[in-house]
Backbone bond lengths (Angstrom), bond angles and torsions (degrees), N, CA, C in turn:
res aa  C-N    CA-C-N  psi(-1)  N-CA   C-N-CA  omega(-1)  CA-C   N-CA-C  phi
1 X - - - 1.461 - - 1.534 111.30 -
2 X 1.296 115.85 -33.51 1.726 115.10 172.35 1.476 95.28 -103.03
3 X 1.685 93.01 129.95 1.419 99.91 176.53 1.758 108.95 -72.22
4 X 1.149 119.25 -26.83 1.822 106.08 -168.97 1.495 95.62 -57.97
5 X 1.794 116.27 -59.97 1.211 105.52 -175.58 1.416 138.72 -49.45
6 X 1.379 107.51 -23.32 1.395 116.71 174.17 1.127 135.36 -80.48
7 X 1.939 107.31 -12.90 0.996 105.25 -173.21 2.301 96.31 -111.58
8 X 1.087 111.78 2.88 1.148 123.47 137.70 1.856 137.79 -46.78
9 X 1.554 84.65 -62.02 1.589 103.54 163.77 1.370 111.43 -44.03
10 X 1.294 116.27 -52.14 1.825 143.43 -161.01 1.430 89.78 -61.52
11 X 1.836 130.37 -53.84 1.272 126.04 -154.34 1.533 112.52 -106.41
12 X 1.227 122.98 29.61 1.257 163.21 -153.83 1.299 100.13 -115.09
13 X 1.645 104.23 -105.79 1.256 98.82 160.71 1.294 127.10 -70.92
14 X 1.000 148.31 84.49 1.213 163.34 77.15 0.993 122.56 -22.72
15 X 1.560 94.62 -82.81 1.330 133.00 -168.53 1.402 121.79 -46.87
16 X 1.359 91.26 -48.68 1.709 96.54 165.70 1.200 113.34 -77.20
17 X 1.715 120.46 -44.41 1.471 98.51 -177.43 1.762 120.15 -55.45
18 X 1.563 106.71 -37.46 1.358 105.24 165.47 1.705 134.84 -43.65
19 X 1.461 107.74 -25.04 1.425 120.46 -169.30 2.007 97.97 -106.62
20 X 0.798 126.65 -11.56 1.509 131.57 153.96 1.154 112.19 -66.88
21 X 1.614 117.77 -78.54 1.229 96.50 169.80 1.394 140.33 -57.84
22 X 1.180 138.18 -22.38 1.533 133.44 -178.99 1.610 96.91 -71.60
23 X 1.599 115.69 -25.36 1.767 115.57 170.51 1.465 113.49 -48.03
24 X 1.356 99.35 -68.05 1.513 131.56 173.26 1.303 105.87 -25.66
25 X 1.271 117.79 -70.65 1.619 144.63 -166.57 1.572 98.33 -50.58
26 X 1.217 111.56 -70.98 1.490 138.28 176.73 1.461 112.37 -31.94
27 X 1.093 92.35 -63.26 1.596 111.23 170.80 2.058 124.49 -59.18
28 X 1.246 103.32 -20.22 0.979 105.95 169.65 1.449 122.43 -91.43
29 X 1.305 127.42 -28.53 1.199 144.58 -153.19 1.702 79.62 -103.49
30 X 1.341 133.00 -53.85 2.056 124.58 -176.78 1.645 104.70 -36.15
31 X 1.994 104.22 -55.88 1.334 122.67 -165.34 1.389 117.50 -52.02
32 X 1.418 120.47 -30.18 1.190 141.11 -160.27 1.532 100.37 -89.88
33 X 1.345 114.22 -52.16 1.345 118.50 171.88 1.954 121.08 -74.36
34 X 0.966 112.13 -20.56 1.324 113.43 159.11 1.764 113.92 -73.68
35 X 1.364 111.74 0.72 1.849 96.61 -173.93 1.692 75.54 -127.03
36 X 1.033 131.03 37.24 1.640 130.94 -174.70 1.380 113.19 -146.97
37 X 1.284 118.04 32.73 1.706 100.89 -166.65 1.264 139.48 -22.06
38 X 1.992 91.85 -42.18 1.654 105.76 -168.28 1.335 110.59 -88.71
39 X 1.770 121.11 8.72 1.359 98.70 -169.54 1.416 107.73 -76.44
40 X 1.446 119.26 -157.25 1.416 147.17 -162.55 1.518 101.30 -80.16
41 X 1.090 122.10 158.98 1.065 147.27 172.47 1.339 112.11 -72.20
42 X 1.373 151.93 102.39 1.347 154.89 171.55 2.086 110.33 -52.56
43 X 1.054 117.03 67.24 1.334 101.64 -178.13 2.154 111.78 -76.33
44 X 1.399 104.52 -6.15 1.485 97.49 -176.39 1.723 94.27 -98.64
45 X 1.053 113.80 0.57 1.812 101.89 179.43 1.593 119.56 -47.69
46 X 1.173 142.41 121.71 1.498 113.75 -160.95 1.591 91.23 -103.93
47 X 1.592 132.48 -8.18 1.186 128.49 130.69 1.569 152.15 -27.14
48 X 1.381 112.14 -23.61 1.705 161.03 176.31 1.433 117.43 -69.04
49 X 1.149 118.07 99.29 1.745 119.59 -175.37 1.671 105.85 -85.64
50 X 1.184 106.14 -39.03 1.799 136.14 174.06 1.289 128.28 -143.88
51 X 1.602 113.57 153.07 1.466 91.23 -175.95 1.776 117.76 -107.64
52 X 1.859 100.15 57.85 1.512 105.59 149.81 1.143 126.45 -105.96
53 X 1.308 113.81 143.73 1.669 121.63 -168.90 1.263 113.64 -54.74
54 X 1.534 130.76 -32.63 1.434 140.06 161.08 1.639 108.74 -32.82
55 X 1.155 104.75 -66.78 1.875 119.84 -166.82 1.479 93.22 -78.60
56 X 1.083 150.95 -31.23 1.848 143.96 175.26 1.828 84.00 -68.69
57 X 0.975 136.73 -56.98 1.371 126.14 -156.76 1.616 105.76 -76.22
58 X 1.335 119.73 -40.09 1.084 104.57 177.74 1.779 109.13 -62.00
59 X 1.523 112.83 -48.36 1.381 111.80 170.92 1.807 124.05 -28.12
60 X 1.412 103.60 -45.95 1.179 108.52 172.02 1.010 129.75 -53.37
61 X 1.307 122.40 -47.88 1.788 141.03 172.76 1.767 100.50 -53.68
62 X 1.159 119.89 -41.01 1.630 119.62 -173.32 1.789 89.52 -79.45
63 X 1.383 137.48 -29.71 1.329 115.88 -178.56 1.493 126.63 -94.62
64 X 1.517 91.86 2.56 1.413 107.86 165.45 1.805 103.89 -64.07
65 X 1.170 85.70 -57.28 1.786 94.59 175.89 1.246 117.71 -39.58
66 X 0.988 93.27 -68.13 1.618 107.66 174.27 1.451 127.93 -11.20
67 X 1.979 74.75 -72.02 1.896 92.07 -168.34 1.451 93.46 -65.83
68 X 1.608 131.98 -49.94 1.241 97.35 -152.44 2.199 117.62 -87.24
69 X 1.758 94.57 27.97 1.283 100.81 -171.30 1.802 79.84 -83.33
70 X 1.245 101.96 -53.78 1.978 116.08 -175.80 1.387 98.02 -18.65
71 X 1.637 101.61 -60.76 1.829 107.93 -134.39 2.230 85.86 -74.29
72 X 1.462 119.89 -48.29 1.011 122.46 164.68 1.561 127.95 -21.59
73 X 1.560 101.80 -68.29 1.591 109.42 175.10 1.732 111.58 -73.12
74 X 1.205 116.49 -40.56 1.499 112.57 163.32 1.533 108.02 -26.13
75 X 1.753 130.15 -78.19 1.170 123.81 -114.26 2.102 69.58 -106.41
76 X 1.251 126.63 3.75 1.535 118.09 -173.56 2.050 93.89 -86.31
77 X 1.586 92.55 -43.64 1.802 96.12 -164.02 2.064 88.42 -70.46
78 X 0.876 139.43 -9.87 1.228 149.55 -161.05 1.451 94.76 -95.96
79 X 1.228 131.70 -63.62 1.486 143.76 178.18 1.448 116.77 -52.92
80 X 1.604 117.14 -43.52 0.695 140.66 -179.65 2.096 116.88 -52.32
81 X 1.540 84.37 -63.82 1.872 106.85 -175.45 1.227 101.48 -61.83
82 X 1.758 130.85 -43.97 1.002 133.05 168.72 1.880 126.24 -42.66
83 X 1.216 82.46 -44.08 2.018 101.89 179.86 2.058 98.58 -44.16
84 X 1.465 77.47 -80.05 1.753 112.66 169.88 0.976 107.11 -13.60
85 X 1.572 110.71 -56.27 2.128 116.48 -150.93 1.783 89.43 -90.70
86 X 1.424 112.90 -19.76 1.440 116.60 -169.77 1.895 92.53 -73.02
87 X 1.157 102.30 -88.90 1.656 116.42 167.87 1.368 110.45 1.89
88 X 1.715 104.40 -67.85 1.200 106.03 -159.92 1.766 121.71 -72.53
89 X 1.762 109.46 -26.13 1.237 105.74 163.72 1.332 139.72 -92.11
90 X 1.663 95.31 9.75 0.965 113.37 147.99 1.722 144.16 -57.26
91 X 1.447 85.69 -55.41 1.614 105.92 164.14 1.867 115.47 -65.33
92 X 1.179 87.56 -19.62 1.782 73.82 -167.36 1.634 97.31 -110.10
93 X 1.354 127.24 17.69 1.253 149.37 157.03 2.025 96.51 -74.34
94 X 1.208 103.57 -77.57 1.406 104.71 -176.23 1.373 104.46 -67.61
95 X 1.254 143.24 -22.92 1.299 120.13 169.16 2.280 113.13 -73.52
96 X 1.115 100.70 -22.72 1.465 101.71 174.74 1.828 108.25 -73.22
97 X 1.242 98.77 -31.82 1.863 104.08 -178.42 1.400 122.21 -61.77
98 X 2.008 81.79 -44.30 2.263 94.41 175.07 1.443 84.04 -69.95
99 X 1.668 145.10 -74.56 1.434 116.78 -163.91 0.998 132.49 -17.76
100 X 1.461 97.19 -63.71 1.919 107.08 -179.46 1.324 119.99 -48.68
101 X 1.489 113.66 -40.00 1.659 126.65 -159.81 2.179 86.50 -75.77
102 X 1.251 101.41 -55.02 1.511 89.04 -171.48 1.468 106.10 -49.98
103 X 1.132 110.29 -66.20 1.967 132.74 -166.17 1.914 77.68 -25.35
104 X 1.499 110.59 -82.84 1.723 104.53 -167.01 1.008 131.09 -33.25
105 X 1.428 100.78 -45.45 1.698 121.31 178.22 1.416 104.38 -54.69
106 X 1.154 122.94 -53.37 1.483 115.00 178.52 1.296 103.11 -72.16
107 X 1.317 144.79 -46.34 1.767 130.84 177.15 1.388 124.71 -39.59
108 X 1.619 106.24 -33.41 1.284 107.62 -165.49 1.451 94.28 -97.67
109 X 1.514 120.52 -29.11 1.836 90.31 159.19 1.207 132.00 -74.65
110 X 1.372 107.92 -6.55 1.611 94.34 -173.98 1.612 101.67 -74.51
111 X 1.729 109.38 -32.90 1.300 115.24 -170.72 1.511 130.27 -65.49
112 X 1.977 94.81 -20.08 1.339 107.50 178.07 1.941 112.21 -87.12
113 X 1.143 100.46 -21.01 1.556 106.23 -178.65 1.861 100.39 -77.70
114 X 1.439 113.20 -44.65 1.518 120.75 161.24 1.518 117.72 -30.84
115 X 1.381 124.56 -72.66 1.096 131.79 -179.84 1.653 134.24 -39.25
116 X 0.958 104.42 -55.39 2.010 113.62 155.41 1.616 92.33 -27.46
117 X 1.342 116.33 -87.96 1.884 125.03 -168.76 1.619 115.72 -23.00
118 X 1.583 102.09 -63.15 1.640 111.90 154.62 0.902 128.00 -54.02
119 X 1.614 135.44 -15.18 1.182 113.35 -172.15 1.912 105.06 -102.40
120 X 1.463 91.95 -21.46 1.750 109.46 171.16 1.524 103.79 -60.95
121 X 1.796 122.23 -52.19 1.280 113.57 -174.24 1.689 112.61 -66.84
122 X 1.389 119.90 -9.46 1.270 102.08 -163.05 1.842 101.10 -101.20
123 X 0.916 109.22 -13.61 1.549 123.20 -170.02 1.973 99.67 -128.94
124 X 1.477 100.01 88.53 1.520 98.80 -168.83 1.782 96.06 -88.83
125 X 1.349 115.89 -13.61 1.366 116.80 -175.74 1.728 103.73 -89.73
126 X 1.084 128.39 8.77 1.609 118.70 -175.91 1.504 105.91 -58.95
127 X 1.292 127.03 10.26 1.391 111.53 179.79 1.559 107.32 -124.72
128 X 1.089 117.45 23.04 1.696 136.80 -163.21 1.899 94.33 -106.04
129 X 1.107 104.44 149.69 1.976 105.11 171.40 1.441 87.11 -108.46
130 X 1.364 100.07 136.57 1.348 128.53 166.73 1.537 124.09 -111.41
131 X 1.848 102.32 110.97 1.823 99.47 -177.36 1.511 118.76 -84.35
132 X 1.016 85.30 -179.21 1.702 95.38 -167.52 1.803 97.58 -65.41
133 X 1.433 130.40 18.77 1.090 124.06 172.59 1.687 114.94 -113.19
134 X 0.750 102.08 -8.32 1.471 136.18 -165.50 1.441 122.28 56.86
135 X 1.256 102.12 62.87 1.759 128.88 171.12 1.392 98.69 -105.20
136 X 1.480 106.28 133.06 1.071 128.64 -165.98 2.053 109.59 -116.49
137 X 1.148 87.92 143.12 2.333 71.17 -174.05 1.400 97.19 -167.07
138 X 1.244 93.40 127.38 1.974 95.78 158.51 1.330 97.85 -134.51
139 X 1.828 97.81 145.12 1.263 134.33 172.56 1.474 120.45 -78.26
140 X 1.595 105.08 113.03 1.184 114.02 -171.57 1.494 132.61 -82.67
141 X 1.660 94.62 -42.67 1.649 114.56 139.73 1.405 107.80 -143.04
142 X 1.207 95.85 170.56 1.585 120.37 -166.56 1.934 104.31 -91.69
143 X 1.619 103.55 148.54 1.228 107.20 169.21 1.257 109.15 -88.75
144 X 1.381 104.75 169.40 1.448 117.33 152.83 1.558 133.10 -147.10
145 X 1.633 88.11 46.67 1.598 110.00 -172.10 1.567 94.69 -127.17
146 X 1.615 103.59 -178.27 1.792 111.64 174.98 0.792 99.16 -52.90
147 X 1.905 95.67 167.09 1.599 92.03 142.66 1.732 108.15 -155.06
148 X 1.470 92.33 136.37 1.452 119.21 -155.57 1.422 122.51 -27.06
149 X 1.157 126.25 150.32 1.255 134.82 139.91 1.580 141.78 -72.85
150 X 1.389 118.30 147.14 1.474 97.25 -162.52 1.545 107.12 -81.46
151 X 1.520 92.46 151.96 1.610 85.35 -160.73 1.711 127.11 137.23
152 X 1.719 78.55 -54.71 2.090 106.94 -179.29 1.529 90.36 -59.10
153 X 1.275 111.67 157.20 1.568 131.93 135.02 1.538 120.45 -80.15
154 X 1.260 127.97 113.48 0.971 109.17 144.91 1.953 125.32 -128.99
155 X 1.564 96.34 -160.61 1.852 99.33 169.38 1.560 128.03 -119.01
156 X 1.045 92.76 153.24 1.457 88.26 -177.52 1.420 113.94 -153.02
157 X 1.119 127.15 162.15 1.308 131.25 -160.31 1.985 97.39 -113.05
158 X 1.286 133.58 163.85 1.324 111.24 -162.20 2.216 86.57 170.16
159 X 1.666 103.91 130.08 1.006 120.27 174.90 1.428 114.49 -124.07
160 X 1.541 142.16 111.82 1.253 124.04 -172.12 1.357 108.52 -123.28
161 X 1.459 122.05 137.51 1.435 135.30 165.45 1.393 120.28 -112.18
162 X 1.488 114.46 153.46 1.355 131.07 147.18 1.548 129.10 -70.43
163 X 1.300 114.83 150.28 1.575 117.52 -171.29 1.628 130.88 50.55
164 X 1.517 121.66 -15.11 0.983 117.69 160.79 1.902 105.92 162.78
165 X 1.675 115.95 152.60 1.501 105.19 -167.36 1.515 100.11 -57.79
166 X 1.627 106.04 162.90 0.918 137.49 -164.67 1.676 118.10 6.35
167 X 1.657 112.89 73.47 0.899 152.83 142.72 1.459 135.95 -64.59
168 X 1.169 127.37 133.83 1.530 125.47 -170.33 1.730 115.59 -60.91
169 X 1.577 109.65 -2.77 0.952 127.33 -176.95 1.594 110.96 -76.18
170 X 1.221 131.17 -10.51 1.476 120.21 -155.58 1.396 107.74 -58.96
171 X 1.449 118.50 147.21 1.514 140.63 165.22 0.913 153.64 -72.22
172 X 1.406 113.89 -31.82 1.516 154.84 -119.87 1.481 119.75 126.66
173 X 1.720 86.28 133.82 1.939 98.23 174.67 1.400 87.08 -155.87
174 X 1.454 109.53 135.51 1.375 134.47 174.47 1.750 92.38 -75.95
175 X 1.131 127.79 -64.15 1.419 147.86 177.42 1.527 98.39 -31.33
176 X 1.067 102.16 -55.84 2.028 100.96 -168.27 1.385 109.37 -56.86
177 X 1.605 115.58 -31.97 1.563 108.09 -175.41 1.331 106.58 -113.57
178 X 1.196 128.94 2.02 1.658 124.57 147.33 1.271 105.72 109.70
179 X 1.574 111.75 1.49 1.927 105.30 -164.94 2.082 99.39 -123.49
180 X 1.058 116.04 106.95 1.491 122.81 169.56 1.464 111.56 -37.67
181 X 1.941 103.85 153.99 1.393 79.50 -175.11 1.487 101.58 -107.45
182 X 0.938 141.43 -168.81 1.640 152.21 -134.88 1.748 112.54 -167.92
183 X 1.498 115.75 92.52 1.166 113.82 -164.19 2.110 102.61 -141.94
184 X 1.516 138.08 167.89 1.161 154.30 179.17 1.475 100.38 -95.60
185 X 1.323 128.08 102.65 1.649 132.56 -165.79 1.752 78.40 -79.29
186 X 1.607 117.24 138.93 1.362 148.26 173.40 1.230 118.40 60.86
187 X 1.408 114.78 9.44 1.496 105.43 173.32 1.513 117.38 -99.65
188 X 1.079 110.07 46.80 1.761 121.28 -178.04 1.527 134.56 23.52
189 X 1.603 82.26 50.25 1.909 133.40 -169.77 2.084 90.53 -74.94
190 X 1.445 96.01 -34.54 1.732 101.15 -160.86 1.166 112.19 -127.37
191 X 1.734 146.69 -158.62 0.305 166.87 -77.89 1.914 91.28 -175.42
192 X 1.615 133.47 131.28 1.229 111.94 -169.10 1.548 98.35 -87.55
193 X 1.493 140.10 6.61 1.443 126.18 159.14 1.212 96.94 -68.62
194 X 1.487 133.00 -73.98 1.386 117.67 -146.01 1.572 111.38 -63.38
195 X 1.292 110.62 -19.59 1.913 107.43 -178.32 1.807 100.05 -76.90
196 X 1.110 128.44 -37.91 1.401 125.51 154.59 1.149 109.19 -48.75
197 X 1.268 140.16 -67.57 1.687 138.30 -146.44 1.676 102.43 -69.38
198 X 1.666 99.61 -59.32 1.770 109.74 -176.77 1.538 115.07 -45.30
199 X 1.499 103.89 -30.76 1.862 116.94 -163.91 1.322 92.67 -52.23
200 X 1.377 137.91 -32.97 1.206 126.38 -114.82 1.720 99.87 -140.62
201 X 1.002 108.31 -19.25 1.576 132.04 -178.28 1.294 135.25 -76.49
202 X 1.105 143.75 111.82 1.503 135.76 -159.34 1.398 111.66 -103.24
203 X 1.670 125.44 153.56 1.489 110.23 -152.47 1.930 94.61 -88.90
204 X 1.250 99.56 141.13 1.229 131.28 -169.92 1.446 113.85 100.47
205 X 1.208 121.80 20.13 1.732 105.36 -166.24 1.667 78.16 -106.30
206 X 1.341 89.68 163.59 1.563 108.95 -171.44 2.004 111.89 -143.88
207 X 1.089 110.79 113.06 1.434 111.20 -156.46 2.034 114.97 -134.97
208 X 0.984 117.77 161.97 1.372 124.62 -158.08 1.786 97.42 -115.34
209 X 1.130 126.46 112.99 1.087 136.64 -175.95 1.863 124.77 -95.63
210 X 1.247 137.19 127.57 1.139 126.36 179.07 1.814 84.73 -132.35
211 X 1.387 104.25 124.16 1.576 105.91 -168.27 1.894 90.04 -146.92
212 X 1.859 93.83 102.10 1.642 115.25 176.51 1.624 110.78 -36.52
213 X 1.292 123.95 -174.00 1.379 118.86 175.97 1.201 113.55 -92.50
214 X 1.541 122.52 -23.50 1.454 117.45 -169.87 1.715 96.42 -100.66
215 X 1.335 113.14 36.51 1.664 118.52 150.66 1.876 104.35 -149.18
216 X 1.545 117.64 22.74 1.328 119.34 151.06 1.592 90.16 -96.97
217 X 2.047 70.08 -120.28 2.121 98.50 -160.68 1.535 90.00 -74.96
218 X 1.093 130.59 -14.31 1.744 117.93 -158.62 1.658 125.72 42.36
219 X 1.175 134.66 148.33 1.482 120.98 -158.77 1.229 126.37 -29.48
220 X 1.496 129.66 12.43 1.446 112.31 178.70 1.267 104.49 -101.65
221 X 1.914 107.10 -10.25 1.903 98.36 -166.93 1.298 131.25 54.66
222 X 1.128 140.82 -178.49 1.595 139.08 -154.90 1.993 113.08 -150.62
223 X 1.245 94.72 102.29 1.717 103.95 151.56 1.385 93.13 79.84
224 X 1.341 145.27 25.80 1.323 141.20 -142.47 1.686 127.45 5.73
225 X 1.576 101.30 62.37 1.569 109.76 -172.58 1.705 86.36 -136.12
226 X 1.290 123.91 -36.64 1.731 127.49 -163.02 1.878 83.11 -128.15
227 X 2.188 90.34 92.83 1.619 87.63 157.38 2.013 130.98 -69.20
228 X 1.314 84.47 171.62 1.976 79.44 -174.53 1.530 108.83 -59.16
229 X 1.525 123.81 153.35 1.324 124.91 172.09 1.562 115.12 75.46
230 X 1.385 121.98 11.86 1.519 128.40 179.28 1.408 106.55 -77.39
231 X 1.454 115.39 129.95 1.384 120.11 146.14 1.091 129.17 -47.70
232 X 1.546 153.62 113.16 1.185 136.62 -179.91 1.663 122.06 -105.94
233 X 1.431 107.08 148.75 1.762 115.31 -168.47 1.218 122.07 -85.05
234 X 1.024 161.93 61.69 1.486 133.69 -171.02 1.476 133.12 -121.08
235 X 1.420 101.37 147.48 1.518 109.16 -174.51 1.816 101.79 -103.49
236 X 1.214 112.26 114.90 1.580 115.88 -172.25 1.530 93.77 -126.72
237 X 1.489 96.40 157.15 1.785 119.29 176.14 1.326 82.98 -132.59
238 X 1.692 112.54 144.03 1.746 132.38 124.66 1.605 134.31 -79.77
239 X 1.140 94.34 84.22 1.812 106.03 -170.56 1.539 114.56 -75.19
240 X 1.244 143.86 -15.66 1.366 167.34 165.21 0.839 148.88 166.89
241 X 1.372 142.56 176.15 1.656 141.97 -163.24 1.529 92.73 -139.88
242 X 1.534 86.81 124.66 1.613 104.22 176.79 1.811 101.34 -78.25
């Protein structure tokens, strides 16, 4: 992985392979002259102290040494680089693992700080009180008048949509034609959200309604304008009690 070292490694062996062979070499050219008594005198041997066959032979015996000091340190610097190359992908094994482990570690926070956002977009009413009927309502402003008994008449002003507030869906608006509507809070004059919602309401409070189907029309729906099983929307005021 580092080129200086490698190219170190490279001149390494060389070196030895270079010094094996000139062993090698050496060694062949002694052998030849030991089954040759009478040949020539080697004066280019660079192995060669003199050129009597006595002193080339003893030379030989020292390159016996030699080579097998070569072949020794060869297969140690060999053992060695191997260790190294082991070690080292080793280390850069566990340095790719801590990568990974961080890289996740940060995914799963980004994913956990993510989640809150989704869970706000999927539930746009989480800030609504929900009764044990499952009518849903937030208070937009607060009264500061009674608030009725069942029984009272009163009015109220009241806008209702399909699929969600102020939606292209609207149905009905008391507001659009200018006249409040006029109803007996719990005597099952309405609808059983609004006799729940009004019970509870003081005149001037003004509140946001999400009222299930089985406390609207419930599957039969109404007048063919409110199909069966509709969620219904509404924006209602309590303006007084007759």
């Amino acid at each position: 992985r580092n080129p200086k070292r490698r190219e170190q490694w490279h001149q390494c062996m060389y070196r030895i392979y270079h010094d094996l062979t000139k062993a090698l070499h050496s060694t062949s050219q002694l052998s030849t002259l030991d089954d040759q008594p009478n040949a020539p005198m080697l004066t280019n041997n660079p192995y060669s102290a003199s050129n009597s066959i006595s002193q080339i032979y003893k030379r030989y015996k020292s390159n016996r040494i030699m080579k097998l000091f070569c072949i020794i340190s060869f297969f140690a610097v060999l053992a060695t680089t191997a260790t190294a190359y082991s070690l080292s992908n080793e280390a850069s094994g566990v340095t790719a693992r801590r990568a990974f482990i961080r890289n996740t570690a940060a995914t799963v926070a980004v994913g956990t700080n993510i989640a809150p956002a989704i869970a706000d977009d999927a539930d746009p009413y989480a800030d609504y009180t929900v009764t044990e009927s499952g009518l849903k309502y937030l208070v937009t402003k607060q009264g500061t008048g009674a608030i009725p008994s069942a029984g009272q008449v009163i009015k109220a002003h009241y806008t209702g949509w399909l699929d969600d507030f102020d939606s292209i869906r609207k149905f009905d608006s008391s507001r659009d034609r200018g006249r409040p509507f006029s109803f007996k809070v719990g005597a099952g004059q309405v609808i059983r959200g609004w006799d729940e919602c009004f019970s509870t309401m003081a005149v001037g409070e003004r509140r946001r309604l999400v009222i299930p189907p089985r406390m609207g029309y419930g599957d039969r729906g109404a007048g063919g304008v409110i199909p069966g099983g509709a969620t219904l929307y509404f924006d209602v005021e309590l303006l007084s009690i007759q």
